[in-house]
C-alpha positions, 0 to 999 in steps of 0.5 A: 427511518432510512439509513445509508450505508457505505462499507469498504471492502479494503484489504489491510495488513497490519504486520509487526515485523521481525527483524532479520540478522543480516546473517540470515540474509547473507544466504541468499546471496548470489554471487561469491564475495572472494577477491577476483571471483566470477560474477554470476549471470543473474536470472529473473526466474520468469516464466514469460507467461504473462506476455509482454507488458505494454503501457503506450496509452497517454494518462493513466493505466491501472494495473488491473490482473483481471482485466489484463488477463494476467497473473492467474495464480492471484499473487502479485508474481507477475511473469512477462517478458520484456516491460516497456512503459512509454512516454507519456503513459502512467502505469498506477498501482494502487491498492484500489486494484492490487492488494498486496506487494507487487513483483514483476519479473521479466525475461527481458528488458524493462524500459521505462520512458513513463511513469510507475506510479505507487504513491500514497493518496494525498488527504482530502482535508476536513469533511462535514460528516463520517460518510464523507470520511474515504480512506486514502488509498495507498500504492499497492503493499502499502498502507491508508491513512487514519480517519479524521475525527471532532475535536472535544468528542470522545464518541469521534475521535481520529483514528491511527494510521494503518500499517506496521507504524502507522501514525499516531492521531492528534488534534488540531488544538494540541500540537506536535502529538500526530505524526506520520507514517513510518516505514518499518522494514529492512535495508534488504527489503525483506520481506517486501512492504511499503509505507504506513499512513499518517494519523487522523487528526480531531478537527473544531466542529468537523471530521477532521483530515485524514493522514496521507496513504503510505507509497506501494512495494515493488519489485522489478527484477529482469534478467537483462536489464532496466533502463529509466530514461524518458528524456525529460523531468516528467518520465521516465521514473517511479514514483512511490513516495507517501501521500501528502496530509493536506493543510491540517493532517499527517504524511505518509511514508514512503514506499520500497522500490527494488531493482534487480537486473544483470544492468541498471541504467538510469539517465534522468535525474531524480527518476525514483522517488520514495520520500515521506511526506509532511503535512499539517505544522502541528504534527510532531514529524513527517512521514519518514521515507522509504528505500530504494534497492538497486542491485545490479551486476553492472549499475549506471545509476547515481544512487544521490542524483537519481533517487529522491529519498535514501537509495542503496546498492548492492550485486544481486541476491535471492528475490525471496518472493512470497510462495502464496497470495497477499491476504484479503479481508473484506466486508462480503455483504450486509443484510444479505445484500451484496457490497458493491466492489466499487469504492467510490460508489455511496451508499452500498446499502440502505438499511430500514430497520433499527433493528440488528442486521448481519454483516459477513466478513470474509477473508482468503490467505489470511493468517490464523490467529489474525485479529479482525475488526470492523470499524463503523463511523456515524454522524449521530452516534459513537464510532464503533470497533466490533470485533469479529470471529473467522471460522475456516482455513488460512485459505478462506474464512468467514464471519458473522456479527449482528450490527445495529446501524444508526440512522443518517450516513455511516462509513465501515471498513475491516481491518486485521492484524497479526504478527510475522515472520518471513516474506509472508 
């Protein structure tokens, strides 16, 4: 008997956020709200350690800290000294490389003639087995979308979106029950997250379409200014709106894009985008939209012409960054053989036993008292949710649990959530 199997090693970080009284907030404030007072110089706080960033290829650059030989603290705080995205080029910050909000700081000017891309992956529609089942990726800081699943069988059924509010799954034969994602934090955006994923939807005699994958988190602070002007429609913006749920699944919601610098200038028209995004007619919403915070000493920016989605301004205040790294989970190996880092490979492992096998999670910075669940779809038996225990510290951790794979193709990933407070 041979079974392939495909396991996931995607971080997840299911918050439940804590709302802030604005005036918690307010302390961080860095400029005096008395009439006639001075305005404050803002400072970024870079390093300049990082260099300079530049992105002048045609297409499409992941953003990738190991490969760039950047961030060597592993914290999404990224210290450059000047930014400059050229015409053109696509800088993409998805949770395939980066897991976890991203922070750019810079010394300098940040000039964006391209493209930032932090959108949610679109669904890919109904699949003919579990093994087909990919979670749509999110910008990076924000949240894949539920798994699709077979209408009428209890042992298949569509799984919720990820993230704080992520979407309720539904079915194709019952409408206005699945919805999108929603997005969660405050009008400060802090701390920094992005969208969660719509609901999988229940499908007739298929797996059904999976929700759209929520838009990423950045932050993008300089101590001179940020300038978004590519000279047409195509450049010179950011994108982080959620994933589309495709012809029968739901949306994901937009991301967050905050903007701080002692100058804001923005000459295209729509240059940030963090809508929502719908989907399937049956589903009872759309992804809701995310938000774009500019704060700026001196703004040229029309919040209403050039932000698509809701847009806010305000003088600088405190970054509030994270003071440790974005945690990871992941599914390290499986019958002690190692998983493949790539995500679009298939299998990572056959297994030649119907016997139980060991499968390893580990995790680093993951908060204690996190739960941890490994999810394992097949095409001929139920879906499973084994929960699994970590021993160790918040820094690293592991676990262990025995699994009995079924025969055929079966798609895994682990998840975890836990409650929060702070910028953590």
């Amino acid at each position: 008997m041979t079974m392939q199997v495909q396991i996931r090693p995607v971080a997840r970080r299911l918050l439940l956020l804590t709302v802030f009284s604005t005036g918690l907030l307010l302390i961080g404030l860095t400029t005096s709200l008395h009439v006639g007072a001075q305005i404050q110089q803002f400072s970024s706080g870079s390093t300049g350690n990082d260099g300079a960033l530049n992105i002048t290829a045609p297409g499409v650059t992941y953003l990738d800290a190991k490969a760039m030989n950047i961030d060597p603290a592993g914290d999404n705080i990224f210290n450059f000294t000047t930014i400059n995205v050229a015409s053109g080029s696509i800088l993409r910050i998805s949770e395939v490389k980066v897991h976890g909000p991203v922070y750019f700081l810079a010394t300098g000017d940040v000039v964006i003639n391209g493209v930032i891309d932090l959108r949610g992956d679109d669904s890919p529609g109904p699949t003919a087995s579990a093994a087909e089942q990919i979670p749509t990726y999110a910008g990076s800081g924000g949240y894949s979308g539920g798994l699709g699943g077979i209408s009428g069988d209890q042992n298949h059924q569509a799984l919720p979106g990820n993230g704080p509010g992520g979407g309720v799954p539904g079915d194709i034969n019952v409408i206005s029950v699945a919805t999108g994602g929603s997005f969660t934090t405050n009008r400060f955006l802090v701390p920094l997250v992005g969208g969660s994923g719509g609901g999988g939807i229940n499908d007739n005699g298929q797996f059904g379409s999976q929700g759209g994958a929520g838009g990423g988190a950045l932050l993008i602070a300089s101590s001179t200014t940020i300038r978004l002007d590519g000279g047409d429609g195509n450049n010179g913006r950011i994108y982080a709106y959620g994933g589309y749920g495709g012809g029968r699944g739901c949306g994901g919601s937009g991301g967050a894009v905050r903007l701080v610098a002692n100058s804001i200038i923005g000459a295209n028209y729509y240059g940030i985008h963090v809508a929502g995004q719908g989907g399937w007619g049956g589903c009872k919403s759309s992804g809701t939209n995310g938000l774009a915070r500019l704060e700026a000493n001196s703004l040229h920016f029309s919040l209403s012409g050039n932000v698509t989605g809701p847009g806010i301004s305000s003088l600088p205040f405190a970054l509030n960054l994270p003071t440790v790294p974005p945690p990871v989970i992941t599914v390290f190996s499986i019958n002690g053989v190692a998983i493949n880092a790539n995500p679009f490979s298939f299998p990572d492992t056959i297994i030649n036993t119907g016997s139980p096998v060991p499968v390893v999670v580990k995790a680093t910075n993951l908060p204690t008292g996190a739960t941890v669940t490994l999810y394992l779809l097949s095409d001929t038996q139920p879906n499973q949710a084994i929960p699994v225990t970590l021993a160790g510290t918040t820094q690293a951790s592991a676990g262990t649990v025995n699994v009995t794979f079924a025969p055929g193709g079966s798609r895994g990933f682990v998840k975890a959530a836990w409650a929060t407070l702070g910028t953590q």
